[in-house]
N, C-alpha and C positions, 0 to 999 in steps of 0.2 A: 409382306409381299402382296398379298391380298390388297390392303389400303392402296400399294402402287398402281393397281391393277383398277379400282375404281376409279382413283383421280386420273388413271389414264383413260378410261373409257370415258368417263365424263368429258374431258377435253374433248375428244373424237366426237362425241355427241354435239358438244355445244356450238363447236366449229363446223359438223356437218348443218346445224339447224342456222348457222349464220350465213353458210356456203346458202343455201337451199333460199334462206330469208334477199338475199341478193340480187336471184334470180327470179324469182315466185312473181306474179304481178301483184301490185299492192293492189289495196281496195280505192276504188276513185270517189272521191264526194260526188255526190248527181249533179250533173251540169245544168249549167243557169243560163240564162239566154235571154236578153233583155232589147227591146225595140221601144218607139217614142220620139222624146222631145226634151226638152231641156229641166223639168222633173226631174228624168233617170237620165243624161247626159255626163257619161266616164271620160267624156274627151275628145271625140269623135272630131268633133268642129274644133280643135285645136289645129289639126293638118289639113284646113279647109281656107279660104279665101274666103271668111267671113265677117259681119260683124259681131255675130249671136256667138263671142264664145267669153269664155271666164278663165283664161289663162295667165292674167295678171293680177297681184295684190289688191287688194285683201282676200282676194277668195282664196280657200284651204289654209288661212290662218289657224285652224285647229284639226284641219288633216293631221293623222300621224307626223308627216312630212314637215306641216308648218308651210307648206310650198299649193301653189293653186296646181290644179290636175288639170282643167278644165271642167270641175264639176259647177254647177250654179247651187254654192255652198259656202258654208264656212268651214263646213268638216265633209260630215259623212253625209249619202246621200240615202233614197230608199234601196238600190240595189245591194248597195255595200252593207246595210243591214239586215238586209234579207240571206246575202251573203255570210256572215255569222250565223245567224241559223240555220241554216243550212250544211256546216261546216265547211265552209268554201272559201279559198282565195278571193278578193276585191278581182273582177271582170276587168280587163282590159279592155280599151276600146278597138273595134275593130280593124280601126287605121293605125291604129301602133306598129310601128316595128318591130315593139316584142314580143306582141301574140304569134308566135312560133312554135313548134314542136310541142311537147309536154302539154304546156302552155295552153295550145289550143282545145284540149280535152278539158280546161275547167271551164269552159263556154266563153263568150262575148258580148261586148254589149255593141248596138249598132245606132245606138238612139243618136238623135243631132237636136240642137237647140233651133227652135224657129220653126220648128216641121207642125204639119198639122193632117186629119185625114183626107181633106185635098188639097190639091198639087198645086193651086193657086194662092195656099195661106204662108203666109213670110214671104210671100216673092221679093219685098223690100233684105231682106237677105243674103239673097243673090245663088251661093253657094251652100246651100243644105244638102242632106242627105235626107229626103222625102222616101215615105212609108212603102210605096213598089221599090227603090233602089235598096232599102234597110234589108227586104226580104232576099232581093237578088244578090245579094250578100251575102246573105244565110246560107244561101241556094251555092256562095262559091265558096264560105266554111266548111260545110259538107263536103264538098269534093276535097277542101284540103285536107280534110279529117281522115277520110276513107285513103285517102293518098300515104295516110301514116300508119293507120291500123286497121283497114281492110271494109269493106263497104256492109260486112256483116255487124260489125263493133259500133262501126257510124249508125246503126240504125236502133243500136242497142240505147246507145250514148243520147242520139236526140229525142228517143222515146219516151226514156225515164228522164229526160233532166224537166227543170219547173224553168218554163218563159213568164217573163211580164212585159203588157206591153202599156203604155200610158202615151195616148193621146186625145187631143179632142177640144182642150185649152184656149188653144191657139186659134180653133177656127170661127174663135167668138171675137177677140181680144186683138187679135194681128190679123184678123179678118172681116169678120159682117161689121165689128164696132171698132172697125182700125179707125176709121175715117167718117166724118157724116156722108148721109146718102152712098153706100160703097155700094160696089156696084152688085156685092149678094143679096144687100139689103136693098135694093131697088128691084134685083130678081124675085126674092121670098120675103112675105113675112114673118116674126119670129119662128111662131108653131111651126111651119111650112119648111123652115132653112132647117131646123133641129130636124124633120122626118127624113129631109134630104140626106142630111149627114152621116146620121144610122144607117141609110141604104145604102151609101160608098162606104161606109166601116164596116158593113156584113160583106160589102163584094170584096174588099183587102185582109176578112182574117181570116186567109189563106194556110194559115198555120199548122192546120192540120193536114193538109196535104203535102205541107215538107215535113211530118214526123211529129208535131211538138200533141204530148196528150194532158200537159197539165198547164194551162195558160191563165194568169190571173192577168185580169183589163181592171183598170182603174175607171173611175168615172174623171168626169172635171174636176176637180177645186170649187171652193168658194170664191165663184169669179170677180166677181160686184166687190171683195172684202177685201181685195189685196193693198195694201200702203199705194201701188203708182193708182187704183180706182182711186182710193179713196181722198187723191191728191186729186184726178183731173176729173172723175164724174161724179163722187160722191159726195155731199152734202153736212155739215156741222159734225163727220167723222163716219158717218151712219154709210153701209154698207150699199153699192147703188144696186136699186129696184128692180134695173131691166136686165144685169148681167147675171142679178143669182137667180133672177126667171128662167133666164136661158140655161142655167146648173139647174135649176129646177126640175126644167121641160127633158134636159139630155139624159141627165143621171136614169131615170127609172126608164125608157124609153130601152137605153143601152143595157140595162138587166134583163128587160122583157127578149131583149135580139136574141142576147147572149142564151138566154133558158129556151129560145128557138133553135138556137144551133146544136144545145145538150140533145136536143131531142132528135133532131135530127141525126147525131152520129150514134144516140141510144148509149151515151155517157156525157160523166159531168166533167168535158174537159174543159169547158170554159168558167172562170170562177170571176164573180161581179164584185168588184173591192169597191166602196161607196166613198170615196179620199173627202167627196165633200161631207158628208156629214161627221167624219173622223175629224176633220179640219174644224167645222164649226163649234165643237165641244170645246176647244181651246179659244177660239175665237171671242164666242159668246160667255166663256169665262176664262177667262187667262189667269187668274190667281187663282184659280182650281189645282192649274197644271205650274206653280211655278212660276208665272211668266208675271212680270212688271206691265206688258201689251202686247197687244194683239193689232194694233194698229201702226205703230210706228216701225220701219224697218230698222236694224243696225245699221245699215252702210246705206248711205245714200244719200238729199240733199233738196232741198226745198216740203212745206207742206209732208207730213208724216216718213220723210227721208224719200216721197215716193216718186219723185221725178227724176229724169236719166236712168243712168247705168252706175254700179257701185264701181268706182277707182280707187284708187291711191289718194287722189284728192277731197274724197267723199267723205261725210261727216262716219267715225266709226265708234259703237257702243265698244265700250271697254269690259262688258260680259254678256257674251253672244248667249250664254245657258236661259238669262229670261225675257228674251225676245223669238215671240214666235214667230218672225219673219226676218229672213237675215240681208234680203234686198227687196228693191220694191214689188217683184213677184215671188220669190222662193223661199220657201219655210227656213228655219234655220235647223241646224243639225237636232235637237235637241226635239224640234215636231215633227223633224222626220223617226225620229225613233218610238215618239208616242203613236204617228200611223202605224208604222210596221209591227207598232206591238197591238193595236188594233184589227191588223189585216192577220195575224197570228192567230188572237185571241178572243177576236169580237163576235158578239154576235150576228144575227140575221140582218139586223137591223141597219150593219158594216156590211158584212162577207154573205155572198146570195152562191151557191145553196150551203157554202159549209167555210170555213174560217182556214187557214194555214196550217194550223196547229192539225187539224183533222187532216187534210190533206197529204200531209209529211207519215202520220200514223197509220195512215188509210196505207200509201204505198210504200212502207216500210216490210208492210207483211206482203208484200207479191213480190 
């Protein structure tokens, strides 16, 4: 009788603590929140009237899916592996239909391919989602958020989640060196366009005035090194002169901004991840990391695969794992994962004032 009497208490128990598990709120992963360019592009400019998107084969040949997202990839991109650590869902992009409900609590990404941090870079584009619309976005995420779970949780949610924002690429590449004589490089000369740029990058990162306290900004890339340079400017393979000047000139410039703005809010919410010098450790040795080159892309089609756009009809490496460029601008999955385990793990020399890894630990205890 007794024995009956446990195993029936225990049932009551187990089914009140599943009754209780039902209802109880679970624990949410910290939301992720992602702005930019076609770097971190989830898909944005797939519901765009654009040129700049990657929503046909071969790209996401090695997504989960096997299917392209609209990432400029062949798999995974830096969000989605920032995402894993993190313990987080892959971001939806903002213009999905299915970022909905629930949904919307593991954050978004808003980045578009072609954007730059002025309004004037990709205009051959046409239809971008440019870095003030990215934010007024944000600005109407929030309202949908507080619309679900009340404007006290919204402020919970945007405080503690980690944003990343990556731009700055573009305003070399699809901009001052789109064209000869353009019309920035007729306004400024190098030094001069790079101080400009800084000064509209400081007046757009706004970010902390919508909520975000933990923002990692990328610097540029290795701009001069990419397969389309090294097809139309760069010389016997060698990486051209005047655009890793300009990664040169931008990179340390934008740490010095960023360690302005720490001081000014008197925390480190801005954190300076150096992509180009991450980037150039695999460049400057690709059989370090695995990689067959560093020069040639997987998909693509004349001179180091680097001219056009990767198709269906584009010449395709048959193992994306040892090339570290998977079209003639974008790493391929396998050197986005060496960043992101550099923006984790690296040092100073990467991550200005502390690495990821620190970050995650730092606000784990608050």
């Amino acid at each position: 009788m007794a024995s009956s009497y446990i195993i029936m208490s225990s049932v009551m128990v187990l089914a009140l603590v599943m009754a209780l598990g039902s209802v109880a709120p679970q624990a949410e992963a910290r939301a992720f929140f992602v702005f930019g360019d076609s770097l971190v592009d989830n898909g944005n400019n797939n519901y765009l009237a654009t040129t700049a998107r990657a929503d046909s084969p071969p790209y996401g040949i090695d997504f989960p899916t096997h299917r392209p997202t609209g990432r400029f990839s062949n798999g995974l991109n830096i969000p989605d592996f920032i995402s894993q650590e993190i313990g987080s869902e892959f971001l939806l992009p903002y213009l999905s239909p299915q970022l909905t409900g629930n949904k919307l609590l593991v954050g978004a990404n808003f980045a578009s391919a072609g954007i730059g941090i002025l309004n004037d870079t990709g205009i051959q584009f046409v239809n971008i989602i440019r870095m003030f619309q990215q934010f007024d976005y944000f600005k109407e995420y929030q309202r949908r958020v507080t619309a679900l779970i009340g404007a006290r949780r919204t402020k919970q949610l945007v405080n503690g989640a980690l944003v990343l924002i990556t731009v700055g690429g573009n305003d070399f590449v699809n901009n001052y060196y789109l064209v000869p004589n353009s019309i920035r490089s007729r306004q400024y000369n190098l030094p001069d366009y790079v101080k400009f740029l800084i000064s509209e990058y400081k007046k757009i990162l706004m970010l902390y005035d919508l909520g975000a306290r933990r923002v990692l900004v990328t610097g540029t890339g290795p701009l001069g090194c990419v397969p389309a340079e090294l097809a139309t400017r760069g010389r016997n393979g060698q990486c051209d002169a005047e655009l890793q000047r300009a990664a040169s000139l931008f990179n340390p410039q934008l740490t010095q901004m960023l360690g302005q703005l720490n001081r000014q809010y008197r925390s480190n919410i801005f954190i300076a991840a150096n992509t180009g010098k991450m980037s150039l450790d695999f460049i400057n040795n690709p059989g370090a990391f695995g990689f067959i080159t560093a020069k040639v892309a997987c998909c693509g089609q004349g001179p180091y695969n680097g001219v056009g756009l990767c198709t269906p009809a584009s010449n395709l490496c048959p193992n994306r794992n040892i090339y570290a460029f998977w079209d003639p601008f974008h790493p391929s999955e396998r050197a986005n994962r060496y960043i992101v385990q550099q923006m984790l793990r690296g040092t100073t020399k990467y991550m200005n004032p502390m690495n990821l890894s620190t970050i995650l630990a730092l606000d784990s205890r608050t």
